[in-house]
C-alpha positions in Angstrom: -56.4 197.6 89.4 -53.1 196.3 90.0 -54.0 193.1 88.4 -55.1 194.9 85.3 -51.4 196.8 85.4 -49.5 193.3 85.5 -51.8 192.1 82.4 -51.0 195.4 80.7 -47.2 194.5 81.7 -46.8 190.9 80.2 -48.9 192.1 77.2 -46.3 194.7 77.1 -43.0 192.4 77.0 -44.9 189.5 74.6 -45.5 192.3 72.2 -41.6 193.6 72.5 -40.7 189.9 72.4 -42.6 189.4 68.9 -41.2 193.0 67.2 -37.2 191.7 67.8 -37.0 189.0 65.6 -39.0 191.5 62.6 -36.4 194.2 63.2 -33.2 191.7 63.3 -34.5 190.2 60.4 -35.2 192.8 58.5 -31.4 194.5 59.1 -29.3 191.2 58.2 -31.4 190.3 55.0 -29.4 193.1 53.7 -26.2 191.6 54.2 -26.8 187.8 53.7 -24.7 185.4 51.4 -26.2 185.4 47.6 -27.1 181.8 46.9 -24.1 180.2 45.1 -26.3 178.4 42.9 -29.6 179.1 41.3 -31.4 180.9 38.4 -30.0 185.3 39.1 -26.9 184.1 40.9 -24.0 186.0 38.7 -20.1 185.7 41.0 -19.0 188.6 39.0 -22.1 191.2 40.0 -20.3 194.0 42.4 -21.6 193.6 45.8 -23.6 195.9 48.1 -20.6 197.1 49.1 -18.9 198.7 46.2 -21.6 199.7 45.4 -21.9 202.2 48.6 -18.9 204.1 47.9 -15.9 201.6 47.4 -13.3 202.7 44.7 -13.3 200.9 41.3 -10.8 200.5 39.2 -9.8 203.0 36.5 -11.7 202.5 33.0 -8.9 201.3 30.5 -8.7 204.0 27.7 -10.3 203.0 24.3 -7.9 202.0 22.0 -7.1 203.8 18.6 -9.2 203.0 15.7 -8.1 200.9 13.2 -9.0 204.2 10.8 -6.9 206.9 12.9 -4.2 204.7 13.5 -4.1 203.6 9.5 -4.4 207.0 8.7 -0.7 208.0 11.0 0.7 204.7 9.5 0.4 205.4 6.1 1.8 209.6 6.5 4.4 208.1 8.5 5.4 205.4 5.0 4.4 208.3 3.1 7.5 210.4 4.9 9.7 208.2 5.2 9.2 207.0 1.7 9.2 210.3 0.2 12.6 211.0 2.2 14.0 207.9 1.0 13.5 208.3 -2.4 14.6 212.2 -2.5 17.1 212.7 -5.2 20.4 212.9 -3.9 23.6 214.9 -5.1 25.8 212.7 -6.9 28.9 214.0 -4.6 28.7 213.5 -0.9 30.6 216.5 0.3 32.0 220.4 -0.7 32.2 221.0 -4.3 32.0 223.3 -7.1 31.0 223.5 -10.9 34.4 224.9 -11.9 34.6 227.3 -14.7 33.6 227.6 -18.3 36.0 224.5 -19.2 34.2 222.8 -16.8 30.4 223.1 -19.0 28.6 221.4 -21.1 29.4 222.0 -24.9 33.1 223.6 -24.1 35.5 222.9 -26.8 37.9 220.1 -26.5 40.0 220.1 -29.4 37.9 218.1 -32.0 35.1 217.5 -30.2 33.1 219.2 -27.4 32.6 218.4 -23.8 29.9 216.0 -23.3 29.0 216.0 -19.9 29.4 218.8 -16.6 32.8 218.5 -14.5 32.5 219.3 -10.9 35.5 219.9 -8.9 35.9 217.9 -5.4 38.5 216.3 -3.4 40.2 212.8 -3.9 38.4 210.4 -2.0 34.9 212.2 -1.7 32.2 209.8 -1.8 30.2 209.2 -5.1 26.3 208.0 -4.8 23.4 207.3 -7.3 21.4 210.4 -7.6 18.4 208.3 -8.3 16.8 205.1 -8.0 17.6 202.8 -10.6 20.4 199.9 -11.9 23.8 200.0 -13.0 24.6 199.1 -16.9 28.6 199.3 -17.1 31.5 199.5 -14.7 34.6 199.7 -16.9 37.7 201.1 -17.6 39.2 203.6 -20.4 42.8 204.6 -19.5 43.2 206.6 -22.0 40.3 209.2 -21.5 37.3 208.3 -19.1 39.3 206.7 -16.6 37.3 204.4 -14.2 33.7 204.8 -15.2 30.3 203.6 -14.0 26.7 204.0 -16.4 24.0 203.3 -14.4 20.2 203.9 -15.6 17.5 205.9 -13.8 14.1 203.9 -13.2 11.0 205.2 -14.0 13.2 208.1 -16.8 14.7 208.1 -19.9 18.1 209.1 -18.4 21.3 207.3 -18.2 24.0 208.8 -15.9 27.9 208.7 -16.3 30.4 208.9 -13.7 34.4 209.1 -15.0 37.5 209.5 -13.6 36.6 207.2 -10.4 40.0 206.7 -7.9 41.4 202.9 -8.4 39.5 200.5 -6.5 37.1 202.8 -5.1 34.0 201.3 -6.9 31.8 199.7 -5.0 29.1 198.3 -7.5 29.0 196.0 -10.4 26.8 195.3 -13.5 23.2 194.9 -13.2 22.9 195.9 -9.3 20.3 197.9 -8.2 20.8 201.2 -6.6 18.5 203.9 -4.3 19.1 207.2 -4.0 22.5 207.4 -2.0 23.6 204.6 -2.5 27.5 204.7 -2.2 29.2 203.8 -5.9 32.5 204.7 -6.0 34.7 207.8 -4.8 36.1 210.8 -6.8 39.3 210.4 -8.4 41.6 211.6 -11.8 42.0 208.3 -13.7 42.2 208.6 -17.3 42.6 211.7 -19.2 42.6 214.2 -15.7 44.8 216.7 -14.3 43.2 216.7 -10.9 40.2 215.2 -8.9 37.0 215.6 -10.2 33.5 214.0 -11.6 32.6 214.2 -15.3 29.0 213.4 -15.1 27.0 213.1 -18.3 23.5 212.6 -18.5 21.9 211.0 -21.8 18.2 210.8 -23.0 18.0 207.7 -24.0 20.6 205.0 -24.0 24.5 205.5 -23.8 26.5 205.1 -26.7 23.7 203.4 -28.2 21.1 205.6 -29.6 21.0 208.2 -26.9 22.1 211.8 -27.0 23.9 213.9 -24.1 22.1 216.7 -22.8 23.4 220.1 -20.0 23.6 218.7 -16.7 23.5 221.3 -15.1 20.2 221.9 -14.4 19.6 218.4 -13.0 22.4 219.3 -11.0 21.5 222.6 -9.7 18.4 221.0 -8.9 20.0 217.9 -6.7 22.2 220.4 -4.8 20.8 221.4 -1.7 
């Protein structure tokens, strides 16, 4: 009997003997070393363990499309385009139309008044109301004063500014203007008694086959 206990006992401890070496085996295959060369090996794979819980990085967010951000490129041109090229009051600061001297088609001895006269301080700053070029800067002593013609791209219009303060002009013949851009400043050269613009507006060229027309609707409609 106790013979057949000690047999039972060794048979006992070989079999625990075999069953350690399974079991260890079995609990580091998890953990082993990838093979660093070989047909499936891929160093950029996550491992086990980020896998069980470890904290990845933040997913970049996707960048505009080349549609949306095309689309708020273009309404942004569009604005700053349409903001550029808003027709601009031909005086830069506090005016007034004057009275009925002041209009289009009032008597002046032996011929009427071609153009509008708006009243303004000496000095005030004179700009294109409208894209376009400049065709005369000249000089008439006698009744315009300093004067500039300028032409309005894209319209039939030529615009006149008189009675410009000395050296205050501050484009020449053939230059290109925008909307605001600075040309000269109010004055009373030539035949004035005080500082203001004469502006004319012609359909069609002045002086040379043109014909003035009322201002003062374009005017009105510049001065806001």
């Amino acid at each position: 009997m106790a013979f057949r206990l000690a047999r039972l006992g060794v048979l006992a401890v070989f079999a625990i003997s075999l069953a350690l070496p399974a079991a260890a085996s079995a609990t580091s295959g998890g953990a082993s070393a990838p093979p660093e060369t070989g047909a499936g090996y891929n160093p950029g794979a996550p491992s086990g363990g980020a896998a069980a819980g470890a904290v990845e990085p933040p997913a970049r967010p996707p960048k505009p499309s080349k549609h949306s951000s095309g689309g708020d490129h273009k309404g942004t041109h569009r604005k700053k385009h349409s903001t550029k090229s808003r027709p601009r009051f031909p005086i830069a600061g506090p005016h007034n139309y004057g009275g009925p001297a002041a209009r289009f088609g009032a008597p002046r001895g032996n011929h009427t008044h071609q153009g509008q006269d708006v009243l303004a301080a000496e000095g005030t700053p004179l700009v294109a109301p409208l894209r376009g070029y400049v065709k005369y800067v000249s000089d008439q002593p006698c009744c315009a004063g300093i004067y500039i013609v300028m032409h309005a791209s894209g319209t039939p219009y030529d615009f006149v500014f008189m009675h410009l303060q000395p050296g205050s002009v501050r484009v020449g013949q053939g230059q290109s203007v925008q909307p605001g851009t600075r040309i000269g400043s109010v004055g009373h050269t030539g035949d004035a008694t005080g500082p203001h613009l004469h502006f004319e507006v012609w359909d069609g060229a002045w002086q040379a086959g043109g014909h003035p027309i009322d201002p003062l609707p374009l005017l009105l409609s510049w001065d806001h």
